[in-house]
C-alpha positions, 0 to 999 in steps of 0.5 A: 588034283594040283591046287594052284595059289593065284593070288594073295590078298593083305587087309588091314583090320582094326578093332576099338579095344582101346575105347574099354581098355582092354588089353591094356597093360604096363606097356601096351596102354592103349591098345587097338587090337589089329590083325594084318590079314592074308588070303590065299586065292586058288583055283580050287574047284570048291573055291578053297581059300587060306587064310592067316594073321599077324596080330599088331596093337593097331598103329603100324598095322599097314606095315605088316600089311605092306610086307604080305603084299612083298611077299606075294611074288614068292607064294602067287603061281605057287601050287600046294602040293609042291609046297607042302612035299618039302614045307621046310625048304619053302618056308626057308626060300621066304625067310631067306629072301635076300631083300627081304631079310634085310629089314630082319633078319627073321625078326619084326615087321617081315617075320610077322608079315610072313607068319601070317602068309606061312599060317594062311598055306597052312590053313589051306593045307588043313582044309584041302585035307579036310583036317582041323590044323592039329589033327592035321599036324598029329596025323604027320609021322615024326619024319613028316613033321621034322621036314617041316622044322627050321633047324638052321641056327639051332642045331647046337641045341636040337638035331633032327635026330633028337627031334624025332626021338621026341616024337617018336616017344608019343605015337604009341599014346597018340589014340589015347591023348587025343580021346582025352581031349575030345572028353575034357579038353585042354586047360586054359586061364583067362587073361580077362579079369586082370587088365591094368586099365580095369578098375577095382570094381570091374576086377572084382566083378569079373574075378567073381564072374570067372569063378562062376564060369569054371575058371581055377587059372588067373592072369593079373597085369602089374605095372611100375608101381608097386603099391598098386601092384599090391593092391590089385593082386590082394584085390584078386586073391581075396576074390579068387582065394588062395587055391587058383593059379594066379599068374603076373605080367610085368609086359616088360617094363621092369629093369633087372633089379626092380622085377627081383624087388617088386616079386620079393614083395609080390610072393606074398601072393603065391604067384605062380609065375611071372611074365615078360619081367624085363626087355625079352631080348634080354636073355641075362637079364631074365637069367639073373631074375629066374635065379633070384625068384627061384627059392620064392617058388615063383619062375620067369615066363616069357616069349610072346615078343620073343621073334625066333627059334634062335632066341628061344634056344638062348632063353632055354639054354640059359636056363632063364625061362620056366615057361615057354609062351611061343607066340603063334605069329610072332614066330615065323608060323607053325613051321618055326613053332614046331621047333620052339616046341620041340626044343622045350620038350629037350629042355623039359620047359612047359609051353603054355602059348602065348594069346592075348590078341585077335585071332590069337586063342583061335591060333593056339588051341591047335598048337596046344593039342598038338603039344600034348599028342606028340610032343610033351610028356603030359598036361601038367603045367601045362595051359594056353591062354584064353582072353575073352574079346574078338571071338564073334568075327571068327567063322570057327570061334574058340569054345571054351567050357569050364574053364577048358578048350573044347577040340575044334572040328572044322577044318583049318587053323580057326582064322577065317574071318566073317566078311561082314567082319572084315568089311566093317573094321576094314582099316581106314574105309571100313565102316565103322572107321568111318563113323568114327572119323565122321565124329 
């Protein structure tokens, strides 16, 4: 049966985050955790809907919302299955709409606008298939999955042929990889303890409550200060001990030279990695960084601002990155995700997705199993990040044991919001804004 799209909804959706600063950082230190939110309407028997979101940090967020409405005229009308028989040809017909593009091209407010409209047929896709996304993904054979990747400007660094030789490499093992993340799960670290606006005594409490719970991977935040720097991380280390990872994230407010010096001071730590060091555009900055910290064992990741395929292909073929932190709405949705992902398995540069934000962990899980059944050689080095915040107002929430993501099971992309949810926080009329204008 033909499933028609008759219409697409965008909310603006606000969360308080700032009150307790979490998520705050060197940069972002404020930040109201926000998601600019699409829903499909169709006219599916069973009331079926499609549901995405671009994450914002709040102010701004009704531009995100304005920019899924323009897109409305292009999906509304639209049926399913004429979209998803040639998924590469549509996603293209969006981000080349000639108007549109204007305010990009394929970057900022309309790339993260349609993200959220290109995920939301996804997640129709997936439960009009009755499917987890991953699975549903997992299930395409390399032809089916290489139809859906934006090769355009990339094809300098990846050709279809070679997309599909990657693929192919794991369907011998797809059974096998999928049992063994059904029994263990799929690695993760917890961003939670290490937020910048935290003080001393709740970092040392919450680094102490991770240990308890499983977790052997830790993020910190580090600022411009290093002193502060110092302290904070010998602050984690003493409570984590020397075994666990413990990764750095600069979120960009270092020059070229100060990341190198701060990190020269910071190995003392054994970091494992460090984050966003510099302005992620700026593809030789993190070159000339990768190659100082290099001999320190310590190497660059980057990429949840990196806003396309085409910045990733750089970054990779600069060998500037260690790691490759795709961002599942940043990126022009799973379509433009599938190509990143796949030239880092060329390149051989693990991807451990970026998921700091709302909605965020319930994107990546999917992604990440999908990485591991089809495209990467193993799990080694390989983990997604987990923050513990917003998972209550999700329908399918993340679940996360010992330290690991258990495999969802419902089908979709795991971005349904509760109503209730929606309602309460609905930006500026929901009602707790309204409690909070009324003093």
């Amino acid at each position: 049966m033909a499933i028609r799209i008759t219409a697409i909804e965008a909310h603006d959706i606000r969360f308080p985050t700032s009150r307790d600063l979490d998520g705050s950082d060197a940069m972002n230190t404020d930040p109201d955790y926000s998601a600019a939110y699409c829903i499909l309407r169709t006219d599916h028997p069973d009331g079926l809907e499609g549901h995405g979101l671009t994450f914002t940090n709040g102010r701004g967020n009704e531009l995100c919302v304005a920019a899924i409405r323009a897109y409305g005229a292009r999906v509304a009308g639209t049926e399913l299955e004429a979209i998803t028989a040639d998924f590469g040809a549509f996603w293209w017909l969006l981000a080349s709409d000639s108007q549109l593009r204007w305010l990009g091209p394929e970057k900022g407010v309309v790339h993260l606008a349609m993200a959220a409209v290109i995920n939301a047929i996804w997640d129709l896709y997936a439960k009009v298939a009755g499917k987890p996304l991953w699975q549903l993904l997992s299930d395409m054979t390399p032809e089916q999955l290489v139809a859906c990747v934006p090769f355009r400007y990339i094809t300098d660094a990846l050709t279809p042929d070679e997309a599909t030789d990657i693929l192919r490499r794991n369907q011998p093992s797809r059974g096998e990889r999928e049992a063994h993340l059904r029994s263990a799960g799929y690695p993760a670290y917890t961003t939670s303890a290490g937020w910048l606006g935290y003080s001393d005594d709740k970092v040392r409490r919450l680094c102490r409550a991770g240990l308890a719970q499983g977790w052997t991977s830790f993020k910190m935040k580090v600022g411009a200060n290093l002193e502060d720097n110092v302290r904070r991380a010998a602050i984690i280390r003493s409570e984590i001990g020397s075994a666990p990872r413990l990764m750095m994230d600069a979120n960009q407010v270092w020059e070229v030279d100060e990341a190198i010096e701060q990190m020269r001071e910071l190995a003392a730590f054994n970091p494992w990695w460090i984050e966003e060091p510099t302005n992620p555009d700026d593809v030789f900055g993190h070159a000339r960084i990768a190659a100082a910290l290099s001999p320190r064992g310590i190497r660059v990741a980057t990429g949840e601002n990196c806003h396309n395929r085409v910045m990733f292909k750089q970054l990779f073929q600069a060998n500037a990155i260690g790691f490759c932190q795709l961002d599942s709405c940043r990126l022009g949705g799973v379509n433009e995700v599938l190509a990143v992902m796949l030239m880092a398995a060329k390149f051989g540069v693990p991807v451990c997705p970026h998921a700091g934000g709302v909605g965020l962990c319930e994107y990546v899980q999917h992604l990440s199993m999908f990485d591991y059944i089809c495209v990467s050689a193993s799990l080694e080095e390989r983990v997604a990040e987990y923050v513990d915040h917003l998972h209550e107002h999700f329908v399918d929430p993340v679940l996360v044991r010992g330290g690991r993501y258990a495999v969802p099971t419902s089908p979709g992309y795991s971005i349904t919001m509760k109503p209730e949810s929606r309602a309460r926080f609905q930006y500026p009329d929901g009602a707790h804004w309204r409690s909070r204008a009324a003093g």
